[in-house]
PAZAPA-4460 file (N, C-alpha, C; in steps of 0.05 Angstrom, whole numbers, plus 32768, in hexadecimal, padded with zeros to 4 digits):
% residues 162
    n_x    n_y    n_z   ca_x   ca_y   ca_z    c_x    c_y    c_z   seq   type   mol
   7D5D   7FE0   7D1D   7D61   7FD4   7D37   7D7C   7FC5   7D37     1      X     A
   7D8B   7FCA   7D4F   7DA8   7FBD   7D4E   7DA3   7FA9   7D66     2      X     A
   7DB0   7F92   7D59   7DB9   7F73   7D6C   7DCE   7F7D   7D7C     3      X     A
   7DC3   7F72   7D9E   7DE6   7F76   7DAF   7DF1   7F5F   7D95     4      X     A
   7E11   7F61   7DA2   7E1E   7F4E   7D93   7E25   7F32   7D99     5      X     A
   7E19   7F2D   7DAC   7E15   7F0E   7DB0   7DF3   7F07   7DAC     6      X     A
   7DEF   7F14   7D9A   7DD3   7F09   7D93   7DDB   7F08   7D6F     7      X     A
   7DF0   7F07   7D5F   7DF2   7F01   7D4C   7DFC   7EEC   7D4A     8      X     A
   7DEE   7ED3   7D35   7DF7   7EC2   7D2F   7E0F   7EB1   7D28     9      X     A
   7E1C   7ECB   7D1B   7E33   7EC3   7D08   7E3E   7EDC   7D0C    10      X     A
   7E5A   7EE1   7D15   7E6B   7EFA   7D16   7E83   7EF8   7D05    11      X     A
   7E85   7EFF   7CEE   7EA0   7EFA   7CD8   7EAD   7F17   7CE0    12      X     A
   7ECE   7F05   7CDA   7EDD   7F20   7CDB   7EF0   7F13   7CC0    13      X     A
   7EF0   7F3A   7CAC   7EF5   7F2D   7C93   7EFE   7F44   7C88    14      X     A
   7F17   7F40   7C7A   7F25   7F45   7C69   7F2E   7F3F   7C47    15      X     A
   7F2C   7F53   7C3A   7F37   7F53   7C29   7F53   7F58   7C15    16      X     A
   7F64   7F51   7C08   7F71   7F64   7BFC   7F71   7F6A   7BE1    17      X     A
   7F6F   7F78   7BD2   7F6C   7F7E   7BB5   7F85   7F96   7BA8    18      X     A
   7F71   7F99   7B96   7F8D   7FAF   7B80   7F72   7FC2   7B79    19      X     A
   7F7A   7FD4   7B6F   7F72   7FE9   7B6C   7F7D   7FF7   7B58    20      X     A
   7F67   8001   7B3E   7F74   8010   7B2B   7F68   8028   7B2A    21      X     A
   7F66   802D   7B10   7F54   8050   7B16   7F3B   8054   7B12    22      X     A
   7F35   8036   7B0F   7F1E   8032   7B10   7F0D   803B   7B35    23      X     A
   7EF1   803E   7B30   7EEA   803B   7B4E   7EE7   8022   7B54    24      X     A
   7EDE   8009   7B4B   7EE3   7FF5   7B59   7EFB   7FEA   7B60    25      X     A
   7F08   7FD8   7B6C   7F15   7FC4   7B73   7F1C   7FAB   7B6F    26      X     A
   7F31   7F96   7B6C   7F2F   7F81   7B61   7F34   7F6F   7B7D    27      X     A
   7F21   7F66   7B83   7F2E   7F59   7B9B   7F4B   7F3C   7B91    28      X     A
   7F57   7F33   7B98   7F6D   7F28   7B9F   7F6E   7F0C   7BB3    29      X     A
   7F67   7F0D   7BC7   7F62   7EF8   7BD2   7F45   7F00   7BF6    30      X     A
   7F3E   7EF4   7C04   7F2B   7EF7   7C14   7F31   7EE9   7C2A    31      X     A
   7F31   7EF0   7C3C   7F36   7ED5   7C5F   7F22   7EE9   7C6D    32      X     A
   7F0D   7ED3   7C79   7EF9   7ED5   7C8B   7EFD   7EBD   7C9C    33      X     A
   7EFB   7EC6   7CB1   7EF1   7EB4   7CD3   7ED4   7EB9   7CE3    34      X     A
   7ECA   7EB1   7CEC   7EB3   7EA6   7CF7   7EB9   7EA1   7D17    35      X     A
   7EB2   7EB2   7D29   7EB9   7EB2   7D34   7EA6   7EA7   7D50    36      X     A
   7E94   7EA0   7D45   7E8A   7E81   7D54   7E88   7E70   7D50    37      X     A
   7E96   7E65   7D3F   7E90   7E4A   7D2B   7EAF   7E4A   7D28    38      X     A
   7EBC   7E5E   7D23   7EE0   7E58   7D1E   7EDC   7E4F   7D06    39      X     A
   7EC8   7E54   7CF2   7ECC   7E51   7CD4   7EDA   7E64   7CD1    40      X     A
   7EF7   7E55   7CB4   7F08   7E69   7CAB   7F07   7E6B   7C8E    41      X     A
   7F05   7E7B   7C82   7EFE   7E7B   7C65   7F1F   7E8D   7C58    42      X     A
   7F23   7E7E   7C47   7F3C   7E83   7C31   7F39   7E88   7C0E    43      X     A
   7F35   7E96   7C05   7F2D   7E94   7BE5   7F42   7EAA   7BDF    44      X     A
   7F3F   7E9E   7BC3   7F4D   7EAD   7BB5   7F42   7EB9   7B9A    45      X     A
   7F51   7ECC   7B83   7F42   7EDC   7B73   7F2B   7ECA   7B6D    46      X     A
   7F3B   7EB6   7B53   7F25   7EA8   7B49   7F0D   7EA0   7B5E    47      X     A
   7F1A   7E8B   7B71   7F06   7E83   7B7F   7EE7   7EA0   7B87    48      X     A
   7EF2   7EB1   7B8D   7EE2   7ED0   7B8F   7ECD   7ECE   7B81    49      X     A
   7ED2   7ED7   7B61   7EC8   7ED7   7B53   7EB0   7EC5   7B47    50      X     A
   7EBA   7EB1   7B4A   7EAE   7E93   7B42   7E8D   7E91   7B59    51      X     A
   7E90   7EA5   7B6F   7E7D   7EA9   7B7E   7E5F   7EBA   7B73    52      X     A
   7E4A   7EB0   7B7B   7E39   7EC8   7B7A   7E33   7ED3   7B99    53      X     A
   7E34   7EC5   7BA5   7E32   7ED9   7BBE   7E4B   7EDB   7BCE    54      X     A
   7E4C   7EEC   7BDD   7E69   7EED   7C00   7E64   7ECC   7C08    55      X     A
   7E7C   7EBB   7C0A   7E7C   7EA7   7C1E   7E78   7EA6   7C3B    56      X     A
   7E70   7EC6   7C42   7E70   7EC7   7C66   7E48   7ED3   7C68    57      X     A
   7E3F   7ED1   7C7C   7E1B   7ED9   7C77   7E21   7EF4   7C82    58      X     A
   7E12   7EFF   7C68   7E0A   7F1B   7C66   7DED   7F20   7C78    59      X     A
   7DE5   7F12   7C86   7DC8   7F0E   7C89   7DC7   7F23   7CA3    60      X     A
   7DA9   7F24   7CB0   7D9F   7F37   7CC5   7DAF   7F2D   7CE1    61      X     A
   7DAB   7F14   7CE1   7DBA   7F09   7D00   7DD6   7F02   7CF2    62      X     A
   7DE9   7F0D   7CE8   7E0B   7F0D   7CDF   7E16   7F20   7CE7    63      X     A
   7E28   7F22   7CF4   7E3E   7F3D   7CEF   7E58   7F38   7CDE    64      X     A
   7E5B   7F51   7CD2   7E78   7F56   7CC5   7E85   7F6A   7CD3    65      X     A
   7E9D   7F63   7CDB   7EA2   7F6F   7CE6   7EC7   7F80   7CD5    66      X     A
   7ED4   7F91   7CD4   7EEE   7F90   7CC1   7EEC   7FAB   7CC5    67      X     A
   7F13   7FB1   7CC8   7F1B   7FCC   7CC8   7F18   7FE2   7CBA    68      X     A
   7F1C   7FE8   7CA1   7F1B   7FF9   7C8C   7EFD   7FF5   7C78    69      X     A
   7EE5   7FF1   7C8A   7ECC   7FD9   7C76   7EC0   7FE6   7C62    70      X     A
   7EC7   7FFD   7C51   7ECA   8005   7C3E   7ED2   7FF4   7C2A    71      X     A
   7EF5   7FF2   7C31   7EFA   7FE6   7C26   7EF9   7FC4   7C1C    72      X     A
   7EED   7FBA   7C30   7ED9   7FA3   7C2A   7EC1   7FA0   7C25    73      X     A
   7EAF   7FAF   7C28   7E9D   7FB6   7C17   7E9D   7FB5   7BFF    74      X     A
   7EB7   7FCB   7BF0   7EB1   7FCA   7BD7   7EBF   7FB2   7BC7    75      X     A
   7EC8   7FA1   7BD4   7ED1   7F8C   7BCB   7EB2   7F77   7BC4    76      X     A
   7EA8   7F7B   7BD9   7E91   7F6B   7BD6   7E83   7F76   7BBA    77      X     A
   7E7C   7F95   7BB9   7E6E   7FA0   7BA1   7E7C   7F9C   7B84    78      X     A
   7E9B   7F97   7B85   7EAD   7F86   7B74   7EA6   7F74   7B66    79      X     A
   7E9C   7F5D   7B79   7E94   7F4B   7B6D   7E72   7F46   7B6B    80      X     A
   7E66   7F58   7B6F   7E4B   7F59   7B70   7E39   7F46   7B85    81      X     A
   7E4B   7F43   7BA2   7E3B   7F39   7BB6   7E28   7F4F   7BC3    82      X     A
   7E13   7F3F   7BD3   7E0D   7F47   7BE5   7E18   7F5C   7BF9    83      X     A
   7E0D   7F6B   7C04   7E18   7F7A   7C1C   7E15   7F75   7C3D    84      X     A
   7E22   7F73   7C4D   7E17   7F6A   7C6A   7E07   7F84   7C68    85      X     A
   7DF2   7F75   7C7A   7DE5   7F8A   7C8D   7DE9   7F93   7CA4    86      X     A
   7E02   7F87   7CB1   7E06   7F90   7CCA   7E27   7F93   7CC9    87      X     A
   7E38   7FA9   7CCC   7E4B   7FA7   7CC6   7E5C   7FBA   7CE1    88      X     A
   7E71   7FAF   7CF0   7E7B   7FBB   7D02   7E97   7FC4   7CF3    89      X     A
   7E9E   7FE8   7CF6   7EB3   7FEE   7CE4   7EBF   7FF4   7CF6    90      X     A
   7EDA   7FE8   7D02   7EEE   7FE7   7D14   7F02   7FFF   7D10    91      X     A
   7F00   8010   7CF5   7F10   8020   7CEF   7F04   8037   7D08    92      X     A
   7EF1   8041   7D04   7ED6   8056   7D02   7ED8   8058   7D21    93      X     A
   7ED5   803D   7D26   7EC9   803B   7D48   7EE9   8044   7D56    94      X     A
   7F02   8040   7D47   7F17   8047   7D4F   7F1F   8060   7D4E    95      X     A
   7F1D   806A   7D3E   7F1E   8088   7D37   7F0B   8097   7D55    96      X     A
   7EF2   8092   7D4D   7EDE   809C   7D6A   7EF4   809A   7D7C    97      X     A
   7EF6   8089   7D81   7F0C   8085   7D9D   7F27   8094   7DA3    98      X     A
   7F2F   8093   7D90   7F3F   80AE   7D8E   7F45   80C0   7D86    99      X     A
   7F2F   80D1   7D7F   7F2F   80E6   7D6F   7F2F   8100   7D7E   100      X     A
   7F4A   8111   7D74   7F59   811D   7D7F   7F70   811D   7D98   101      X     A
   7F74   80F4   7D8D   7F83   80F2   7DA0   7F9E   80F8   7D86   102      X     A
   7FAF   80F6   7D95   7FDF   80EE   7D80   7FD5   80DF   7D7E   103      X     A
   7FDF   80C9   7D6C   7FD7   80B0   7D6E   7FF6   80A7   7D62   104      X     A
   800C   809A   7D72   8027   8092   7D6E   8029   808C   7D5C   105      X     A
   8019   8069   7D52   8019   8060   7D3F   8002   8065   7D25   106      X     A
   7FF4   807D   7D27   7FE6   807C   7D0D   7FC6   8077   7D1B   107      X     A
   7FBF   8077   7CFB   7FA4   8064   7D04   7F98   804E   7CF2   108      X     A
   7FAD   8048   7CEB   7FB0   802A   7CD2   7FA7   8016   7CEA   109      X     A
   7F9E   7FFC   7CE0   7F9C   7FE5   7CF5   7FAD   7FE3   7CFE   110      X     A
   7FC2   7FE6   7CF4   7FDD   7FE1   7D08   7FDF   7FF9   7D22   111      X     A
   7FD7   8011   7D1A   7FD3   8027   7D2F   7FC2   801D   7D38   112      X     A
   7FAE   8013   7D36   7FA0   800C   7D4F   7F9B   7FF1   7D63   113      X     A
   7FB1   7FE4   7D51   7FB8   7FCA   7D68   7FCD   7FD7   7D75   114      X     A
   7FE1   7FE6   7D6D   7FF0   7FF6   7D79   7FEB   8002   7D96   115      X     A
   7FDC   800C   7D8E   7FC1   8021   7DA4   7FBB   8014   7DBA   116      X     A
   7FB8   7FFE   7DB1   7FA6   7FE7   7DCD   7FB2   7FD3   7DD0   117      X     A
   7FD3   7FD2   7DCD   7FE9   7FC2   7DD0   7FE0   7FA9   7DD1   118      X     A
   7FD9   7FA3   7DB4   7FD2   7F87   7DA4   7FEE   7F7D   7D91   119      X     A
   7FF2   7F6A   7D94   8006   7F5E   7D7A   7FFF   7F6E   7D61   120      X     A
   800F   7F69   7D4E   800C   7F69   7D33   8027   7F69   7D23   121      X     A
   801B   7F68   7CFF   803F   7F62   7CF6   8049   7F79   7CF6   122      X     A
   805B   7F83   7CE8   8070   7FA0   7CED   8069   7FB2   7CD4   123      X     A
   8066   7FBE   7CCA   8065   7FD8   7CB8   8073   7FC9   7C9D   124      X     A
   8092   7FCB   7CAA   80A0   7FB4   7C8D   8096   7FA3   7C7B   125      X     A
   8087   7F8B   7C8F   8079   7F7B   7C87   8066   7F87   7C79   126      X     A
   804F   7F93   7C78   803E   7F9B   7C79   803E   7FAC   7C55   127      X     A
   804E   7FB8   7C58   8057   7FC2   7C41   805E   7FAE   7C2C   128      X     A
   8075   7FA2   7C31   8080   7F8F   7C1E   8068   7F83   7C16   129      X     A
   804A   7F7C   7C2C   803C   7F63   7C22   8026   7F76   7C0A   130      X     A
   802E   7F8E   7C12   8012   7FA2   7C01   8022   7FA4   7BE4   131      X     A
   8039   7FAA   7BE5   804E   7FB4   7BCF   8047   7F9C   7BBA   132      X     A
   804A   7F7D   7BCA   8043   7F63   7BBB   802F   7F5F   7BA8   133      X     A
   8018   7F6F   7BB6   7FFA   7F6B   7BB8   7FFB   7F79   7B91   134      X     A
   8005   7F91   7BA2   7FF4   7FA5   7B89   800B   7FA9   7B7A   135      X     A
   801E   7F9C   7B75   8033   7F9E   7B5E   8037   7F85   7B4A   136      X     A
   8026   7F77   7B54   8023   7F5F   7B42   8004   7F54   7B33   137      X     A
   8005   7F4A   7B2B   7FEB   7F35   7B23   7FE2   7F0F   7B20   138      X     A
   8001   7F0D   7B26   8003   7EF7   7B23   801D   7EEF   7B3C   139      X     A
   800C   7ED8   7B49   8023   7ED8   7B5F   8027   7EB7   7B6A   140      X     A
   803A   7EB4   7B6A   8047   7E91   7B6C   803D   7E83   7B89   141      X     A
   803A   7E6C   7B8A   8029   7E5F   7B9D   8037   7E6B   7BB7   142      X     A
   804D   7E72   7BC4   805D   7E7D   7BD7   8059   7E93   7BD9   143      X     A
   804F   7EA5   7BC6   8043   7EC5   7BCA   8026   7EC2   7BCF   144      X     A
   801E   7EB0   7BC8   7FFA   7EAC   7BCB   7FF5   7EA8   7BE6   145      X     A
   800B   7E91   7BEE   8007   7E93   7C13   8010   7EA5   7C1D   146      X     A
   8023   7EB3   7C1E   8028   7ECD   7C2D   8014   7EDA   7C28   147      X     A
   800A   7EEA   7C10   7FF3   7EF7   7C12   7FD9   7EF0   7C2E   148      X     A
   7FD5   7ED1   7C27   7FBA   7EC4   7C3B   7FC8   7ECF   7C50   149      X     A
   7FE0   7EC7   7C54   7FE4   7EC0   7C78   7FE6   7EE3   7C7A   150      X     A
   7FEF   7F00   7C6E   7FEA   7F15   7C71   7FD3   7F19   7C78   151      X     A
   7FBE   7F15   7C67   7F9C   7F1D   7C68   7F91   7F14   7C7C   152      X     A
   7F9C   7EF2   7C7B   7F91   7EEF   7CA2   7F9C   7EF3   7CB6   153      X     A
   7FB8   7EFC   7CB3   7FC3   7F11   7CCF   7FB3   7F26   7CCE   154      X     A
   7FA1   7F34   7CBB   7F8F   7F58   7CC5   7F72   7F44   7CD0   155      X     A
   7F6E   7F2B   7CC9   7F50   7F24   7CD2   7F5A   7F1D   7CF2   156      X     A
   7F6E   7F12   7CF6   7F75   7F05   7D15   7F75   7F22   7D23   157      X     A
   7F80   7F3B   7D1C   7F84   7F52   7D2B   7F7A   7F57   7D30   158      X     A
   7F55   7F5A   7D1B   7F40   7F63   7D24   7F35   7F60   7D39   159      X     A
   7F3C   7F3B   7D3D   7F29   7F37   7D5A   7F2A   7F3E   7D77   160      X     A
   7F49   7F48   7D7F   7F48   7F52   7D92   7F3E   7F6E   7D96   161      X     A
   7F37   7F7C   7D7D   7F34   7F97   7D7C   7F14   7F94   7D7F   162      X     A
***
């Protein structure tokens, strides 16, 4: 049985970013969740991650998660051996539906699809340089640790108009 969406308690929109080896899991990297009736904002980082046994956002029956690629947040969660939401809206999926078999100018990256529905967002450049950062390093100085955050919560702010 599915909740309209103003009958969920708690609506998180949440991102992750991690690294990836050849392994199948993931290492997550850092986490930014918002709450989007409460305007709770959540910021962690590796350690902090780890140091967790459960997701800091409710996985529960009346929660939504909501996130673009939620695969790939997902397995961030199974990374660290949280919990799973049970209710999860995948913004990629529901985007694709929407245009499938349409050109699509810009792609169909989040950025193609704020694109799509002429929403802000940062530029490709950016975007790159902040991924290039992500996954070419392991160790990153207090001035790369905030770019990273303020990256991860530029894809959670995108989400919401989408």
């Amino acid at each position: 049985m599915s909740l309209p969406i103003e009958k969920f308690k708690e609506i998180w929109f949440v991102d992750f970013e991690f690294q990836q080896s050849g392994s199948s899991l993931v290492n997550p990297v850092c986490l930014v969740a918002h709450e989007l009736k409460s305007n709770k904002k959540i910021k962690l980082w590796r350690d902090e991650l780890k140091n967790l046994d459960n997701p800091p956002y409710s996985c529960e029956e009346n929660s939504l998660f909501v996130s673009y690629y939620a695969s790939a947040e997902l397995g961030c969660n199974l990374a660290l051996n949280w919990k799973m939401p049970q209710n999860v809206i995948e913004i990629y999926v529901e985007f694709r539906n929407i245009t499938n078999g349409k050109k699509l100018i810009a792609g169909k990256s989040l950025l193609g699809a704020l694109s799509y529905f002429g929403a802000d967002s940062i530029t490709d450049e950016h975007k790159e340089k902040m991924r290039k950062l992500i996954l070419e390093q392991d160790f990153w100085n207090a001035q790369e640790k905030a770019d990273i955050f303020d990256y991860c919560e530029s894809d959670v702010i995108a989400l919401k108009p989408l």
